[in-house]
C-alpha positions in Angstrom: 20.9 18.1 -25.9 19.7 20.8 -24.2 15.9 20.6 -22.4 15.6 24.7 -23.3 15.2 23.6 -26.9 11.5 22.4 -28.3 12.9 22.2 -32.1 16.7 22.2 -33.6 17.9 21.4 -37.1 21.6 20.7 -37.7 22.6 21.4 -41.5 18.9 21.0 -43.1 19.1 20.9 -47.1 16.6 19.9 -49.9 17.6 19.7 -53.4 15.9 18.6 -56.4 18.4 17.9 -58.9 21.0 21.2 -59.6 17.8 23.2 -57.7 18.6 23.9 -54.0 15.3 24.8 -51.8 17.1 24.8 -48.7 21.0 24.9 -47.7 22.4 23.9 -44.4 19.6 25.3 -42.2 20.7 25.0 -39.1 18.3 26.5 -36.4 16.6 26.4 -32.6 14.1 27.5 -31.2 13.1 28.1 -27.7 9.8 26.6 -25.8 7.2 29.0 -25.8 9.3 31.5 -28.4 7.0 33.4 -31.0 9.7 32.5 -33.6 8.8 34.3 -37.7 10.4 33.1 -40.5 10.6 35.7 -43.0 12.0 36.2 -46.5 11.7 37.1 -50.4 9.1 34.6 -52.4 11.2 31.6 -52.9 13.1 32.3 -50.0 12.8 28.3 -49.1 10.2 29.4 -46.3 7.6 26.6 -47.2 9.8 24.0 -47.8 11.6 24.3 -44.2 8.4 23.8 -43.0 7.7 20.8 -44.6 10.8 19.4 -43.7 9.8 20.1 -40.0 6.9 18.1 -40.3 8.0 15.3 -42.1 6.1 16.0 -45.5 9.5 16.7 -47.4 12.4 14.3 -46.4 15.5 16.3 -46.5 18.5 15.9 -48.6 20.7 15.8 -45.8 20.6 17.5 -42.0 18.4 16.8 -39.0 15.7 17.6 -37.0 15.1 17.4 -33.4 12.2 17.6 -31.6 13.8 18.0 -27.7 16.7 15.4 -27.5 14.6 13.1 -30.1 15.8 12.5 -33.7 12.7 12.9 -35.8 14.4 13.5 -38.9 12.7 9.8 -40.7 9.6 10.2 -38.7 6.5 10.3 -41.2 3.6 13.1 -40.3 1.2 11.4 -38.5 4.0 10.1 -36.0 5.4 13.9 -35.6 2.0 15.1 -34.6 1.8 12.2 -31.7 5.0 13.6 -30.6 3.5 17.0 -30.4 4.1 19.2 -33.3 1.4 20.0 -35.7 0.6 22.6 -38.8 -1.7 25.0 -40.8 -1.4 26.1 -44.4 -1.8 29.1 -46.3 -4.7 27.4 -47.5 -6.9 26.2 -44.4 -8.4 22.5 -45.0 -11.3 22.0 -43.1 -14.7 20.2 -42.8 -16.8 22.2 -44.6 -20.2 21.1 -43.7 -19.5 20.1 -39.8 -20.0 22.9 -37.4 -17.3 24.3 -35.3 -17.5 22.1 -32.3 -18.0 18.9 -34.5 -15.0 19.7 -36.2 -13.1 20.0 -33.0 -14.4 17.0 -31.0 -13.6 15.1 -34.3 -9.8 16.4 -33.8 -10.0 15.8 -30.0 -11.3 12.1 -30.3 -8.4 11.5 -32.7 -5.8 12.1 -30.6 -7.7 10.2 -27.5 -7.8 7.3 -29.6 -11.2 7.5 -29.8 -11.9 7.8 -33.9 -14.8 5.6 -34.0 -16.6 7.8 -31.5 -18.6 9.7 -33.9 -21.0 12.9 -33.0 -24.2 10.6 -32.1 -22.3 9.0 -29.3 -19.9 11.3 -28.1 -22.7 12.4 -25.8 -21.0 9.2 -24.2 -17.9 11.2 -23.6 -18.9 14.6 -21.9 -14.7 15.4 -21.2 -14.4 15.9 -24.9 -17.5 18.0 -25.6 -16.0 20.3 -22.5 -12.4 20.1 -24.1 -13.5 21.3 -27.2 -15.3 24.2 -25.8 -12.8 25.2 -23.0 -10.3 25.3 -26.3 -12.7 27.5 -28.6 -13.5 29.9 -26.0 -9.2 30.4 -25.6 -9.3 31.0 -29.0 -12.8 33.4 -29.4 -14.9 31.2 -30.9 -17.3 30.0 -28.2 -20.3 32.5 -29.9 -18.9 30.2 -33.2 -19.5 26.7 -31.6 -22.7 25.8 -33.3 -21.5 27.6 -36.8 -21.4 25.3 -40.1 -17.7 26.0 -41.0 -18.2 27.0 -44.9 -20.9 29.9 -43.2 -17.9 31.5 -41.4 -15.7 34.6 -42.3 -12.7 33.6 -43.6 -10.2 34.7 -40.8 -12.9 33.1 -38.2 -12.1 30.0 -40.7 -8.2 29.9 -40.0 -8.8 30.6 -36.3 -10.8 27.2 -36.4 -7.8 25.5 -38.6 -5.9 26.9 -35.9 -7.9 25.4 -33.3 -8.0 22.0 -35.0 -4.2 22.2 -34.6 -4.2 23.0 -30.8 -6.5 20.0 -30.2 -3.8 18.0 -31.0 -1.9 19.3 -28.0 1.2 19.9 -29.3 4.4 21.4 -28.0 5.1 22.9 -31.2 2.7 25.1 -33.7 4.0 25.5 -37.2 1.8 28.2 -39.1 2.3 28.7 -42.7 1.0 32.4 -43.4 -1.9 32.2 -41.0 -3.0 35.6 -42.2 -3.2 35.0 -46.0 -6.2 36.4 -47.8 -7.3 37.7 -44.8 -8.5 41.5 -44.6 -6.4 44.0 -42.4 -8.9 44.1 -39.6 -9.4 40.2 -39.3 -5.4 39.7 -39.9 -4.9 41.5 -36.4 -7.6 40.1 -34.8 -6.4 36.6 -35.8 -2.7 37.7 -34.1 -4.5 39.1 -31.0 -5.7 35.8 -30.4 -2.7 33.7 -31.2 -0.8 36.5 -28.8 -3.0 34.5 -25.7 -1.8 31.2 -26.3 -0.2 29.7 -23.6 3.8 29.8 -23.6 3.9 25.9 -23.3 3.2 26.2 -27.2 6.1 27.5 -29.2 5.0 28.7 -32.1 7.0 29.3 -35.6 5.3 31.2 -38.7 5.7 32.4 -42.0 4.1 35.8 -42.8 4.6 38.7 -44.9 2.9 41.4 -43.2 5.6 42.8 -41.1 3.7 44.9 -38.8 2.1 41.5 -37.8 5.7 39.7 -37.7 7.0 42.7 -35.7 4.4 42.7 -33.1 3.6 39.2 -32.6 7.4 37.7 -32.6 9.9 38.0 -30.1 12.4 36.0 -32.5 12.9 36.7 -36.3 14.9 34.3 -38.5 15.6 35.4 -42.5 16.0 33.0 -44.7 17.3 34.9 -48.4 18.4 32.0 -51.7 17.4 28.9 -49.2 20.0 30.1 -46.1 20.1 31.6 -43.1 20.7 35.4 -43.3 20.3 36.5 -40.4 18.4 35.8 -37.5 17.7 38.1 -33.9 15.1 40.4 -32.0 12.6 42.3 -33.9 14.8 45.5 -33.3 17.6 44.0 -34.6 16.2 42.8 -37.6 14.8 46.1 -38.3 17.7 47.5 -37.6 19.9 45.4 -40.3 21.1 46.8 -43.3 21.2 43.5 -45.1 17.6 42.8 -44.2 16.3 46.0 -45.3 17.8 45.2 -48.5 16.5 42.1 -49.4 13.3 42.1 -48.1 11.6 44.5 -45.6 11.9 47.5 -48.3 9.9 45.2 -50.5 7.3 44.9 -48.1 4.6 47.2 -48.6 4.7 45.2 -52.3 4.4 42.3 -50.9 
């Protein structure tokens, strides 16, 4: 197995009786790639995910993470092995502010869940962890914010950094711009575009200005399969692709 590859799946498949989600998915992806998934609704986009993480278990294939098999693993073991996920629907703690919310992520991967925020004082690394990792991601002026007060792209930037606290090697995001407005969409991608390169990071997202400008890989999944899969220029540049999806995109 090659150390160049952070994720691999070898003939992924779901199927729920004669319905077939995904067919022999077989895919890799680079550490530190900016990797979209794209496709038609019901493309099998979703589902892939959640057979990376473990919340699906697949009809048949694998899944790699490096040279480790991690196709039985459940969820909680695949984020302690350093991949982790949003949804298109953030899940957050409401009422906690934004630096709460972090520490709480932070002292859960330390091991340190009955730490709570009266006595984290104790723990002064944390508190500067948390804020070293909302300032990468813009949110410093945010630290003190209750979570429900927040704009709704500042929202999925703090999902986001909820994920990161987790350190892991891979970030799966599942339409990170959803329901965002235009202006916040790009500013959401502006800031994921700074993340450091020892995070590779796969999405699923509609907006193809966004997927052209933030990927440097593209894979298109059409009926559950693989299409295609190549640079941004070659994608664009497909035939196939324009066909199926891209010239449904401003529809989408």
């Amino acid at each position: 197995m090659s150390r160049d590859i952070t994720l691999r799946t070898e003939g992924l498949s779901k199927r729920w009786g004669a319905f077939v989600a995904n067919s022999d998915v077989s895919l890799t992806f680079q550490p530190g790639a900016r990797h979209a998934l794209i496709g038609p609704n019901g493309a099998g986009k979703t589902t892939f995910i959640n057979l990376l993480t473990g919340a699906f278990s697949p009809s048949s294939g694998k899944v790699y993470l490096g040279s480790e098999d991690i196709t039985h693993l459940p969820q909680h073991a695949r984020v302690h092995c350093g991949m982790t996920r949003t949804f298109q629907l953030n899940t957050l703690f409401a009422g906690m502010t934004v630096l709460e919310s972090v520490v709480l992520a932070i002292n859960e991967r330390r091991g340190l869940q009955n730490v709570w925020w009266k006595t984290v004082a104790n723990h002064p690394e944390v508190i500067s962890e948390a804020m070293e990792l909302l300032a990468t991601l813009k949110l410093s002026d945010q630290a003190n914010s209750i979570t429900r007060s927040m704009a709704y792209g500042k929202q999925r930037l703090v999902e986001i950094a909820l994920a990161l606290a987790t350190k892991p090697r891979i970030l799966l995001l599942d339409e990170p711009a959803a329901g965002i407005p235009q202006a916040e969409s790009k500013e959401l991608f502006e800031v994921l575009a700074q993340l450091p390169r020892d995070v590779t990071v796969l999405f699923i997202e509609h907006d193809m200005s966004l997927v052209f400008r933030f990927a440097d890989r593209i894979t298109v999944l059409v009926g559950g399969k693989v299409l295609t899969e190549g640079t941004p220029a070659e994608i664009a540049a497909d035939p196939r692709v324009k066909e199926v999806y891209l010239g449904e995109s401003e529809h989408d």
